[in-house]
N, C-alpha and C positions, 0 to 999 in steps of 0.2 A: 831890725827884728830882735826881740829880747824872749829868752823862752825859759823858766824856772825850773828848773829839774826837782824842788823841793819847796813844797805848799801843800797847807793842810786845812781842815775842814774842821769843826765837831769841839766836841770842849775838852780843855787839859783838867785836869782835876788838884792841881796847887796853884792856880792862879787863871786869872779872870781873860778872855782873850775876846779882841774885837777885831772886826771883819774877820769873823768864822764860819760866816753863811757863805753861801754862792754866792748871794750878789753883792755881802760885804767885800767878798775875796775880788768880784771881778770890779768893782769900785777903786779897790786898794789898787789892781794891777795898771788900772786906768792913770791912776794918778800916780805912780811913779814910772809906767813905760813899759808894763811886762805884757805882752803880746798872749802868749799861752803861757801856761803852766802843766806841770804833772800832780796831782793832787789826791793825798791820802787824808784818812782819818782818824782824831789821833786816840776814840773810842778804840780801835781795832788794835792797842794795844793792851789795855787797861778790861775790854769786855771780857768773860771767860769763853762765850758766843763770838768769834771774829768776824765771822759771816755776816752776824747781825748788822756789823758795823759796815762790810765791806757792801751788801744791799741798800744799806743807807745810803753809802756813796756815790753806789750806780744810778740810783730812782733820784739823787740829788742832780749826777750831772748828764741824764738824759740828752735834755735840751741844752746843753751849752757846752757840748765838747767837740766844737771847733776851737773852743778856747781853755776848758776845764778838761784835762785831761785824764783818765781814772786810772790809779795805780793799787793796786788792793794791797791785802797783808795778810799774812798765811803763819799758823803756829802748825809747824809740822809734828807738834808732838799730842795737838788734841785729838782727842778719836774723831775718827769719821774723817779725818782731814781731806782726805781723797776726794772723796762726796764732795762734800763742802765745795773745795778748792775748783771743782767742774762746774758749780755753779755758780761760778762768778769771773774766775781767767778767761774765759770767750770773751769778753770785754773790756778786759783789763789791757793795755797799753804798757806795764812791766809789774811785778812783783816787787814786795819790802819785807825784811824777815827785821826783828827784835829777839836775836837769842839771848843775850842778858837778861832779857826782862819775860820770854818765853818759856826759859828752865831748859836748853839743850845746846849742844855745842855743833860749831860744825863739820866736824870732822865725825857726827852722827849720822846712820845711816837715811835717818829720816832727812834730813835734810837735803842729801843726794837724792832722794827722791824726788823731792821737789823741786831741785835745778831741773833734773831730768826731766819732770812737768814743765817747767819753763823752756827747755829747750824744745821742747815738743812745738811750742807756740815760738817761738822764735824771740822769746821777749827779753831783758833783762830784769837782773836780780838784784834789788838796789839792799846792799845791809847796813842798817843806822847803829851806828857804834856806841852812842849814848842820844837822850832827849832832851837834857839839860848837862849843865855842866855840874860834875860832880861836888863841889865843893855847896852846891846851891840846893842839893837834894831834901827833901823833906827827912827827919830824923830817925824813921821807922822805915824808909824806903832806900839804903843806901844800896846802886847798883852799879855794877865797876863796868868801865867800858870794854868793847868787844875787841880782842887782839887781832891789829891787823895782818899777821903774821899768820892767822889762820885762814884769813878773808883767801890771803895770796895762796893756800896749798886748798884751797876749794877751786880755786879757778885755776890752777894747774890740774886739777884731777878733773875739768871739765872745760877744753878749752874750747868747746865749740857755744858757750854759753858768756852774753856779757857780765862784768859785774860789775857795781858801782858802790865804792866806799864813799858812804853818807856821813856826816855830822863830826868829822873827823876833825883834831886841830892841829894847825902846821907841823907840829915835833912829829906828831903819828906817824904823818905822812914822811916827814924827811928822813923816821928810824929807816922805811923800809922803798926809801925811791928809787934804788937798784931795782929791786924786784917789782918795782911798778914801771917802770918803765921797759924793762924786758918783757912782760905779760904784755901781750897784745889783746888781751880781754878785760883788763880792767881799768877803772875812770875813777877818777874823783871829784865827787861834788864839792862846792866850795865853802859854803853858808856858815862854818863854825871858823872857818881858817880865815876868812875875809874879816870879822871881828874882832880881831887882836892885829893882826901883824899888817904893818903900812905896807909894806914891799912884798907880801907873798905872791901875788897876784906873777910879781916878774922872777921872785926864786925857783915857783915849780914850773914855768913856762922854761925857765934854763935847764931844771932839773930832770924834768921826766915827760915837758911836752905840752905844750898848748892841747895839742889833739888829745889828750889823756884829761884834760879841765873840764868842769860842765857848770856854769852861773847855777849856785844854788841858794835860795833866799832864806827859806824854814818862814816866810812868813803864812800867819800872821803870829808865831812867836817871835819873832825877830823885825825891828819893822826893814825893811827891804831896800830902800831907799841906799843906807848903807853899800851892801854888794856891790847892788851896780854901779853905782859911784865908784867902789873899787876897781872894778873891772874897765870902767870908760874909761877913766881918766893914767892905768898903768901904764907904764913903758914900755911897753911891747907896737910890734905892728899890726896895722890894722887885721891883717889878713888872722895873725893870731889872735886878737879882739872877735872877728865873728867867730869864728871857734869857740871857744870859750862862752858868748853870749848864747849863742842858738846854734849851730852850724854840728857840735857835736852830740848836743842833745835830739837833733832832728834826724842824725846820721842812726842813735841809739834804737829810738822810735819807731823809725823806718815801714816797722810790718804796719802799724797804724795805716802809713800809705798805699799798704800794699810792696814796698820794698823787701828784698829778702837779707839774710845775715853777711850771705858772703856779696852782695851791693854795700851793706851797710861797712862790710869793712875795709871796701875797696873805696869809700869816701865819696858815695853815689848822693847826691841828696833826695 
C-alpha cells in the first residue's frame, strides 16, 4: 500500500503541469504505485474566492474517493470564512492553510479559529511552508517561507488537533527536531526533503520517528516516482517503511473511516 499525503489538482499559473485532471492524476498514480492519495487544488491558493476552488474539488472527486481523497483550503482571513468554510469541511478528509501567501500569521486569532473548526471535525491541519522553492520564484512574486517555529507553538496551544508541516526541506526540519519529536501532534510530510538529500529518508527516522514521517509526492508538480523510490529503497525497517508509505497517513485520516482522534493516536488503523 502506497498512500500520498500531497497531490494536487487545477492549474499552477508559472508553469504548465500534466496530469492535473482526475484521471490524469489517477493514471499518474497507476503508473508509479500510489494506491490513494490526499488531494488539493492549487486554484485554492492564487483565487481571491477559495471556495470556488475548493467546490471545484469536491464535484471533481465525487466519484473517485476511494482513491482521490478531498483536502480543501481555507484563508481564515477572507470574510465570510465561517460560512464558507461550513460549506465544504463536511467533506473534507483534512484542512491546508497558505499563510505566506494568505496575508496572516499564526499565531493570529483567526487562525485559532479555524484549528478550532478543525478540531470540531476531528481532521488535520496540514500548513504548506512554501509552493515552489524560493530561489525559482517569479520576480514580482517573492514569498518567504513559513517559520516552522511557529507551526510548533500552534500546536502546543492546541494539542488535541493534528498538524502536518508540508513542503518543508531537511535543514527546516532538523533546526527544529527536538520540538518535533516532543509534540505528539505534529508530522511531516516528505515531498521537498526527499529531493535533495540521499540519506534523509534514514536521518529523520533516527531523528524524530518513522511514526512522525508521511510519503509526500506534490505531484503532479513534482514527478513522484522519485519519493518513493526514496522511501522503498532506505535503510530503515520494514515495519518503519509501512509507516512512512501509508500506515501513518491512514492513522491521520482515521475519521474518513469513521475512526476517532484518540484511536488515531493510540495507532488503531
Amino acid at each position: 500500500m502506497i498512500m500520498d499525503f500531497n497531490a494536487h489538482l487545477g492549474n499552477y499559473p508559472f508553469r504548465r503541469l500534466k496530469y492535473n485532471t482526475p484521471q490524469g492524476l489517477l493514471g499518474l498514480m497507476d503508473k508509479v504505485g500510489v494506491d490513494k492519495a490526499l488531494v488539493s487544488r492549487f486554484e485554492a491558493i492564487f483565487y481571491k474566492d477559495w471556495l470556488e476552488a475548493n467546490r471545484m474539488l469536491l464535484e471533481d472527486l465525487e466519484s473517485l474517493r476511494s482513491r482521490l481523497i478531498p483536502c480543501v483550503t481555507v484563508n481564515p482571513k477572507f470574510p465570510g470564512w465561517t460560512m464558507d468554510l461550513e460549506d465544504c469541511i463536511r467533506e473534507a478528509a483534512a484542512v491546508r492553510v497558505y499563510p505566506n501567501y494568505h496575508g496572516y500569521k499564526l499565531g493570529d486569532s483567526a487562525f485559532d479559529d479555524l484549528v478550532e473548526a478543525a478540531s470540531s471535525r476531528g481532521i488535520p491541519v496540514i500548513v504548506t511552508v512554501r509552493i515552489q522553492d524560493e530561489r525559482s520564484h517569479p520576480w514580482f512574486l517573492k514569498i518567504s517561507p513559513v517559520d516552522l517555529a511557529h507551526v510548533l507553538d500552534a500546536a502546543e496551544r492546541h494539542p488535541e488537533v493534528d498538524f502536518v508541516i508540508c513542503n518543508a526541506y531537511l535543514n527546516d526540519v532538523l533546526t527544529v527536531r527536538r520540538e518535533i519529536a516532543r509534540l505528539e501532534n505534529v508530522y511531516v510530510e516528505l515531498s521537498f526533503i526527499l529531493t535533495v538529500t540521499l540519506n534523509s529518508v534514514e536521518r529523520l527516522t533516527e531523528e524524530i520517528g518513522a511514526e512522525k514521517l508521511l510519503l509526500g509526492t506534490y505531484m503532479p508538480f513534482f514527478y513522484p516516482q522519485c519519493a518513493i523510490n526514496r522511501v522503498k529503497k532506505a535503510e530503515i525497517n520494514e515495519e518503519e517503511r509501512e509507516l512512512i508509505l501509508w500506515r501513518n497517513a491512514s492513522r491521520l485520516l482515521g475519521r474518513i473511516r469513521g475512526g476517532s482522534l484518540s484511536e488515531r493516536r493510540r495507532g488503531q488503523p
